[in-house]
Every structure is written in structure tokens, then in C-alpha cells.
C-alpha positions as semicolon CSV with decimal commas, in nm:
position;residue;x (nm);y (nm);z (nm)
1;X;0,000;0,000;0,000
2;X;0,129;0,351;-0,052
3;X;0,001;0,618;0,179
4;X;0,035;0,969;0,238
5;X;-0,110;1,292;0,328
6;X;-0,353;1,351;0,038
7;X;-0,236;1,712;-0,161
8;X;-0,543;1,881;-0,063
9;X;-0,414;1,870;0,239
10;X;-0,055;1,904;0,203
11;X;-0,134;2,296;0,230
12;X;-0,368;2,333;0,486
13;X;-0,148;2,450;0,744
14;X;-0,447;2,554;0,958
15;X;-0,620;2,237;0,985
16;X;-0,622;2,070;1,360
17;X;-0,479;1,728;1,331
18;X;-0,228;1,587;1,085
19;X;-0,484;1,385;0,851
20;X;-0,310;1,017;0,785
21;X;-0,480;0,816;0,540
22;X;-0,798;0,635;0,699
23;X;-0,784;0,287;0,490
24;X;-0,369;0,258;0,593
25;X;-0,443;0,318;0,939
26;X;-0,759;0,092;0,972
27;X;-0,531;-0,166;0,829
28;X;-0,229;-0,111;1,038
29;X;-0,474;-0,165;1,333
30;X;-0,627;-0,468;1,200
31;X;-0,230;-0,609;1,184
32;X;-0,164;-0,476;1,475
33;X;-0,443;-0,665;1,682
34;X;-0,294;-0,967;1,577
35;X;0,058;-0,915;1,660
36;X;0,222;-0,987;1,979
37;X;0,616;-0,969;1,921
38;X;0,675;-0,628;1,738
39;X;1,019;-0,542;1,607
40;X;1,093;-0,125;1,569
41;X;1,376;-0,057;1,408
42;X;1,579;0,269;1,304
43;X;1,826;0,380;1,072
44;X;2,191;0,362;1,126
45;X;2,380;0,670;1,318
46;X;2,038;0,740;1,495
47;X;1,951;1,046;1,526
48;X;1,657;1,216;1,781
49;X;1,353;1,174;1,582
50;X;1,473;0,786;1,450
51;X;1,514;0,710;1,816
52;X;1,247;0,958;1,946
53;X;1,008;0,768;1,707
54;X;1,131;0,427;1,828
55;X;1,116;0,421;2,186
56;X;0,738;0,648;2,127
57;X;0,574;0,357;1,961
58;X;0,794;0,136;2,223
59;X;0,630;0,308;2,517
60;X;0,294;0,240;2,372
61;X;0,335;-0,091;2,283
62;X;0,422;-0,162;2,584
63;X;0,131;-0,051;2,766
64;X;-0,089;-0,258;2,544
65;X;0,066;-0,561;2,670
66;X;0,260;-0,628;2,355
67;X;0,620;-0,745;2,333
68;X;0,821;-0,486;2,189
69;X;1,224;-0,464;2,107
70;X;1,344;-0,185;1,957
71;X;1,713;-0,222;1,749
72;X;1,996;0,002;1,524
73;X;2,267;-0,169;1,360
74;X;2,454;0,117;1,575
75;X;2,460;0,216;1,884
76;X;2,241;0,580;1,992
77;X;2,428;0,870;2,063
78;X;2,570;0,923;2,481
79;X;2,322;1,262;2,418
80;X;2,024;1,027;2,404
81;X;2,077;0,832;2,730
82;X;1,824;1,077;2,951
83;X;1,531;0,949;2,759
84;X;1,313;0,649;2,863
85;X;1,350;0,315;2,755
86;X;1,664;0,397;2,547
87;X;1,840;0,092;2,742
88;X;1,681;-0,133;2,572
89;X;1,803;-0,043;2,216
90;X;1,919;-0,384;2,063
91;X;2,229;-0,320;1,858
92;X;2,201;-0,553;1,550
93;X;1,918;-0,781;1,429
94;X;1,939;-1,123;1,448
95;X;1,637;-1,249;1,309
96;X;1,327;-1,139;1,113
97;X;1,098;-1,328;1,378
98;X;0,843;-1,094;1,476
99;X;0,446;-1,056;1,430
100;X;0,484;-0,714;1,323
101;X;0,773;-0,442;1,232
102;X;0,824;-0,073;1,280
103;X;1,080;0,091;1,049
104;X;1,097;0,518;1,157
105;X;1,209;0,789;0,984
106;X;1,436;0,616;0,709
107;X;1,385;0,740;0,338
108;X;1,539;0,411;0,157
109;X;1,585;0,095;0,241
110;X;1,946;0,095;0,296
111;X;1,957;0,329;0,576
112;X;1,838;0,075;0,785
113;X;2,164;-0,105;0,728
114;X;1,977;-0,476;0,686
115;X;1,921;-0,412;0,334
116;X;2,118;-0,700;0,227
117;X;2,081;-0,941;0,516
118;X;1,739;-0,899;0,524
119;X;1,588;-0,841;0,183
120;X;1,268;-1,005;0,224
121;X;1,285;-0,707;0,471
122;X;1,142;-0,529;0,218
123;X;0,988;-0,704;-0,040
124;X;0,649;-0,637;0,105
125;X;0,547;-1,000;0,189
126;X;0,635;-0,908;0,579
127;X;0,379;-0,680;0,774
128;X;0,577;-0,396;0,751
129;X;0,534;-0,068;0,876
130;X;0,703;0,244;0,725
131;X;0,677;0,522;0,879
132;X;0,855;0,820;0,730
133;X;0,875;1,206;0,617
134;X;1,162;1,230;0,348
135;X;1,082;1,345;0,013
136;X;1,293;1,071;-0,122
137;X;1,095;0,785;0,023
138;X;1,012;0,454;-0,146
139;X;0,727;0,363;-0,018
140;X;0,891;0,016;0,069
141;X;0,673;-0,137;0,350
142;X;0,377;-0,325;0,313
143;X;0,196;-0,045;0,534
144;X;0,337;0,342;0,443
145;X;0,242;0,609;0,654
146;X;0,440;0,868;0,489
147;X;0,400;1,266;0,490
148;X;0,719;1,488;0,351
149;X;0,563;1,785;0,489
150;X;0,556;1,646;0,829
151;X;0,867;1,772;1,008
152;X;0,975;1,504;1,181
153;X;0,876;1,130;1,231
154;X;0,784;1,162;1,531
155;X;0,477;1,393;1,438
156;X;0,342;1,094;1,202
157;X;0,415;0,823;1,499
158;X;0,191;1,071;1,711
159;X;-0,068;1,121;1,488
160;X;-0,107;0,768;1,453
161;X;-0,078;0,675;1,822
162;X;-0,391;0,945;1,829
163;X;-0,567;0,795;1,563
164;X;-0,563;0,462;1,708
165;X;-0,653;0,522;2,031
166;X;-0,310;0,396;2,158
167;X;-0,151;0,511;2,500
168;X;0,018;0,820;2,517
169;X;0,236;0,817;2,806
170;X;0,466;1,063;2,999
171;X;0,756;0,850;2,879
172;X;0,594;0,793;2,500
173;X;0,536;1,215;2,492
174;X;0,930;1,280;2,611
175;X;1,060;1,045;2,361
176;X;0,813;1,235;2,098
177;X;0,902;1,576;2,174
178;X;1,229;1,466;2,148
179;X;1,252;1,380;1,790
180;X;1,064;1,687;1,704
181;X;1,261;1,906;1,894
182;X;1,541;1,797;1,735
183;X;1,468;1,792;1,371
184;X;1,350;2,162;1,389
185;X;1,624;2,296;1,605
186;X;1,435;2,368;1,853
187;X;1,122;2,491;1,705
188;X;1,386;2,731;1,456
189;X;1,385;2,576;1,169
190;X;1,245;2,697;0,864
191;X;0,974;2,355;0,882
192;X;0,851;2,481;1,201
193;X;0,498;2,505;1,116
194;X;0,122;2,550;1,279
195;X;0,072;2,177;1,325
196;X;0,430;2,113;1,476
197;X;0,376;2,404;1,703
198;X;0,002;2,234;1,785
199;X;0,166;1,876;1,807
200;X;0,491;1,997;2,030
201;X;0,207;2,156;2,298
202;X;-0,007;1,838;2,315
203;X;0,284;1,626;2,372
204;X;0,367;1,894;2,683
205;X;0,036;1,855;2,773
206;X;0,074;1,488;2,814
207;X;0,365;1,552;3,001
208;X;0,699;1,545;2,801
209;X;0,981;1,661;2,965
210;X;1,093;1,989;2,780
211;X;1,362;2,062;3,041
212;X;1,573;1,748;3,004
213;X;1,525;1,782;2,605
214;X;1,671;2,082;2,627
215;X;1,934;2,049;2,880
216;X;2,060;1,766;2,748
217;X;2,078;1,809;2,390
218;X;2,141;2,165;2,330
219;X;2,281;2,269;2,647
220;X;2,526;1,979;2,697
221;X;2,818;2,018;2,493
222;X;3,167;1,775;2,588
223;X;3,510;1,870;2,551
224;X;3,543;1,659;2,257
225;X;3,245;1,800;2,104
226;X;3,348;2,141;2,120
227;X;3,741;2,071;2,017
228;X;3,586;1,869;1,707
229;X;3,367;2,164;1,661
230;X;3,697;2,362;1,619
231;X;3,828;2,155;1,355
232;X;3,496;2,208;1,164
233;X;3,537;2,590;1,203
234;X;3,890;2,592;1,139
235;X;3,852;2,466;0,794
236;X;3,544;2,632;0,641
237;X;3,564;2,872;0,349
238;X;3,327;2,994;0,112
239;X;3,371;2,894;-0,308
240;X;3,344;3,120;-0,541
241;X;2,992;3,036;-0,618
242;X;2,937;3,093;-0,238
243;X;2,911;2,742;-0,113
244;X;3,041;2,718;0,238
245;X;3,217;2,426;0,266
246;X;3,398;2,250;0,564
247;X;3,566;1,878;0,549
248;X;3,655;1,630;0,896
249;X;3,889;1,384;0,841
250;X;3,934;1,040;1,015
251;X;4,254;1,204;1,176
252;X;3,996;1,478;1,323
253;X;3,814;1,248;1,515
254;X;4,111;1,049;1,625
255;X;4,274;1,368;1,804
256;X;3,957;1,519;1,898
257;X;3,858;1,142;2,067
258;X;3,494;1,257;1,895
259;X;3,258;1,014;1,786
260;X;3,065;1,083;1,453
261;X;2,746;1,162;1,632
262;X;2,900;1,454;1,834
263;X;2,860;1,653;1,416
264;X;2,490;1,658;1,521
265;X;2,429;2,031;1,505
266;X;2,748;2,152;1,331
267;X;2,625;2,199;0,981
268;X;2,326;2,432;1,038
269;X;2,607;2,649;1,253
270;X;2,824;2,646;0,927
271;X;2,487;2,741;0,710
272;X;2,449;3,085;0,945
273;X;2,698;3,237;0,716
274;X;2,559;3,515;0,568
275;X;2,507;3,533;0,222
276;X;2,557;3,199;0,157
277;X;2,388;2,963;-0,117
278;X;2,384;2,664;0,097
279;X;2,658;2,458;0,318
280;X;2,815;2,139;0,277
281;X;3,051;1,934;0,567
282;X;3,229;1,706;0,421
283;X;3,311;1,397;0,669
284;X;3,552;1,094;0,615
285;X;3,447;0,798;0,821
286;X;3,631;0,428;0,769
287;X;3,619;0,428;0,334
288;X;3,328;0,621;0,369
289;X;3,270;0,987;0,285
290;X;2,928;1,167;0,359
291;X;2,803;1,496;0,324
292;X;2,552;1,694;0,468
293;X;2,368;1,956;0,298
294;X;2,167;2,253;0,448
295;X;2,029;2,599;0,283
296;X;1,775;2,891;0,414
297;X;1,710;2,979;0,067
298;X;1,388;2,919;-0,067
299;X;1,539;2,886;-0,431
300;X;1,786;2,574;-0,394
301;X;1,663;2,232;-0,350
302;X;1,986;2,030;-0,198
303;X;1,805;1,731;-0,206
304;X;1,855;1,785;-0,624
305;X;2,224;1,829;-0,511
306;X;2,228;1,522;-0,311
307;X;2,094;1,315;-0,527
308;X;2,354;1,335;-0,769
309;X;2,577;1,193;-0,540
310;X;2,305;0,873;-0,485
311;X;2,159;1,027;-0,155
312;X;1,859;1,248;-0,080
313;X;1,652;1,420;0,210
314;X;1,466;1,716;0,214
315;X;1,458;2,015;0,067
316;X;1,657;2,194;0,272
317;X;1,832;1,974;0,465
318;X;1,999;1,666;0,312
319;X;2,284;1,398;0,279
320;X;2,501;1,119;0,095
321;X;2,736;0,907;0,144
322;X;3,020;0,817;-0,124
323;X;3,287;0,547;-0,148
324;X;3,611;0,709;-0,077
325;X;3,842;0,941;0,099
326;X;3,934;1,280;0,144
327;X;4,217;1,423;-0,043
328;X;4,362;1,800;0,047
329;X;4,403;2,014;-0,314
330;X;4,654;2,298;-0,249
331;X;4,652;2,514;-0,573
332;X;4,917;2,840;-0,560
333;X;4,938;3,128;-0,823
334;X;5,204;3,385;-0,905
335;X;5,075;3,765;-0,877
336;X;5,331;3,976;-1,062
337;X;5,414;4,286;-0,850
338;X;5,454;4,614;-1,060
């Protein structure tokens, strides 16, 4: 099945509720009746709203009497450990064994990292729920509950939890408000909108705690962090074509004793540059080399830009990841003096 938020409503901003589609949900609910052991997975170097989303429908799972485990092929961010339930993260799956699965906030199926262990994973023959708000989605599960104007996962997880009269926690809000707080920078990105605004206050009404968000994830910054940070700054410039640009190398995060999560954050403090088509960090990792992409102008699309490079995202904020290694260019010139 392939499900979204219907166009008509895609600009609606002033509407009360997120509208999901009514025939994916009813049969979502139907599978999820039957289910006992439910599997929720996220996508590899989890970020807030993959693990926000996770341990939400966790939380409510739970309370139902079902048997959830929630797993990432790697392990979530030290930032992460103040919200509830995140102990339980599995690192790796094992086994496809499960009445139901949960797969948040990944666009394509190799994000997920199982992609080639477990393709039946995605052929749509397991009851499969994909849950997701990137542009560049595939629509892979056999259930899709996927809305690109949603601004994080975490909105869609609670819209659904709403629509199906599942619990809604203290622990379920916190891990909610979490994702969402995160993927708009605290309420300042430019996909802050009405219904986040509306969706961010009902999950404080239910009890989320905005304080820890806060505290711990943009008011907690290590040593490490902050001298990896420095390497970042140290080596951005602007192109010609005003691209600001920065690159981390392996040896970066080797003297700064960083881990790759501690980057969370860096590249929308790169893209305050004024003047500025968009920014790019360039990051070496193993034989691996992503970028990530971020503008504030309405009139580039770095998804477009991504996607050359075989990734994607949004439109405004996205990523890939490329075979290979950074190499330093050093270029000199002669200027005659007269």
C-alpha cells in the first residue's frame, strides 16, 4: 500500500490534526491486533527523531501488553541516554521473527543497514510498517504512513498513536518531543509550522519533559564535542559560487577522541553564514565519505544536489554518502608585482 497525506491537504497548514490516510491506518490496526512480538527498528547513526520515534511507539506498545524490542545496527548517541526506555536499544538484528515491524524515519531501504541481510525485509510480503517524512521515500513497507511535509517522524508516529486510540504516556510524549525538537532545532527551523507548534504543545500537555530535552541536547556540549567543533570551524571557506564548505577527516576524530554523532548540530552552525547559497561538511568515516547539505534559501533544492551523489533528504536539509576518501588540493598562483 502507498500512503500519504492527500495534496489537498498538504497545504492546509491551519487544519487541527495531521490527517493520515484512513484505509492505511484501519489496516495497520487490524495487523496490529494480531501481533504480539513487534520489532521497531531505526536507521543507522540514529539520530533524535529515529530514536524519538522508536522508543514512542515502544512506550505504547508496551502498555498494550505487547512485546516490543526496539534495534539500530549502531549504537544511539551518549546525548540520548536521559530518555526512557533507550536501554533497551538492541544493537544488530538477528532475526526477522516478529508478528509485526516498525521501520521510523528512514527514506530508503538501505539506511536501515539490513538491506542485504534482510531483503525479504522489504519485499512487502512481511507486515511492515514504514513510517517516514523524506521526500525521497520509497514507499517500501507493506503499510506506508508517509507525509514529507511532516517535520519530523515523530509527528506521524503521534498522529497515529492518536488515531488509534493507543496510550500516550509521559515517557511515550518525552521520547516524541524529542525527535521533534530535534529535527527543527528547537522549534527554529524553517519547517517549524502551525501543526508542529500544535503537536509539540499536546505532547507537553501529556507531560513530556521539555527541560531534560533541552538540557541535554542543546545545552550539553563535551570537551570533545566542542574541540571537534573547532576543527569544523577551522577549515570552512566559502567557493566562489558561495558554497560554504567544511571537510573532517578520520585524523579529526582520532585527536579530537569525537565520535561521529557529536557533528549533530554543526552543519546548520556552518549554514548561518551570511550570504551563503547553501553549506556542505564534508566527513571521512572508515572508506566512507558523507556529506551533509543545508540551505535557508527558498530557491535551492539540496536534495537535487544530493541526489547526484546517490543520496537524498529534504529540501533543505539533506545527505550522501560516497565510497572514498578525502584528499587535500593545495593550488598556488604567481601575482606579478609592478
Amino acid at each position: 500500500m502507498k500512503a500519504a497525506l492527500s495534496k489537498k491537504n498538504h497545504k492546509n497548514l491551519n487544519q487541527k490534526n495531521m490527517l493520515l490516510d484512513k484505509n492505511e491506518l484501519q489496516s495497520i490496526s487490524r495487523a496490529l491486533k494480531k501481533a504480539d512480538r513487534i520489532l521497531i527498528i531505526s536507521h543507522k547513526s540514529p539520530d533524535g527523531d529515529t530514536v524519538g520515534s522508536a522508543l514512542g511507539l515502544y512506550h505504547s506498545f508496551k502498555a498494550i501488553g505487547k512485546i516490543p524490542t526496539v534495534a539500530c545496527i549502531d549504537p544511539t548517541p551518549p546525548e540520548f541516554a536521559f530518555m526512557p526506555g533507550v536501554e533497551n536499544y538492541q544493537q544488530g538484528v538477528d532475526h526477522l521473527n516478529y508478528d509485526m515491524i516498525f521501520i521510523v524515519d528512514c527514506g530508503a531501504t538501505h539506511l536501515t543497514g539490513l538491506n542485504e541481510k534482510f531483503p525479504e525485509l522489504f519485499d512487502k510480503s512481511l507486515e511492515v510498517v514504514n513510517i517516514d517524512h523524506h521526500p525521497t521515500n520509497t514507499f517500501f513497507g507493506k503499510y506506508n504512513l508517509v507525509v514529507e511535509t511532516a517535520a519530523a517522524a515523530t509527528m506521524i508516529v503521534y498522529q497515529m498513536l492518536v488515531d488509534l486510540n493507543l496510550p500516550l504516556n509521559r515517557q511515550s510524549a518525552t521520547c516524541l518531543l524529542t525527535g521533534l525538537y530535534t529535527d527543527t532545532g528547537s522549534f527554529m527551523h524553517s519547517n517549524t509550522d502551525p501543526i508542529a507548534m500544535r503537536i509539540g504543545a499536546r505532547l507537553l500537555a501529556k507531560g513530556a519533559d521539555l527541560r531534560s530535552i533541552s538540557k541535554e541536547i542543546f545545552n550539553t556540549t563535551t570537551i570533545s564535542t566542542m574541540r571537534l567543533w573547532g576543527r569544523v570551524l577551522k577549515n570552512t571557506y566559502q567557493t566562489p559560487d558561495e558554497v560554504t564548505m567544511s571537510v573532517v577527516s578520520k585524523k579529526d576524530f582520532e585527536e579530537t577522541g569525537a565520535s561521529y554523532s557529536q557533528m549533530t548540530g554543526v552543519v546548520d552552525y556552518v549554514n548561518s553564514v551570511p550570504n551563503s547559497k547553501y553549506s556542505v561538511i564534508l566527513t571521512e568515516r572508515d572508506d566512507i565519505v558523507k556529506g551533509s547539505l543545508r540551505t535557508l534559501n527558498d530557491d535551492v533544492d539540496v536534495s537535487a544536489i544530493a541526489s547526484q551523489y546517490g543520496g537524498g533528504g529534504h529540501v533543505k536539509a539533506s545527505g550522501f554518502a560516497v565510497k572514498g576518501r578525502l584528499e587535500k588540493e593545495v593550488r598556488w598562483k604567481v601575482v606579478e608585482e609592478r
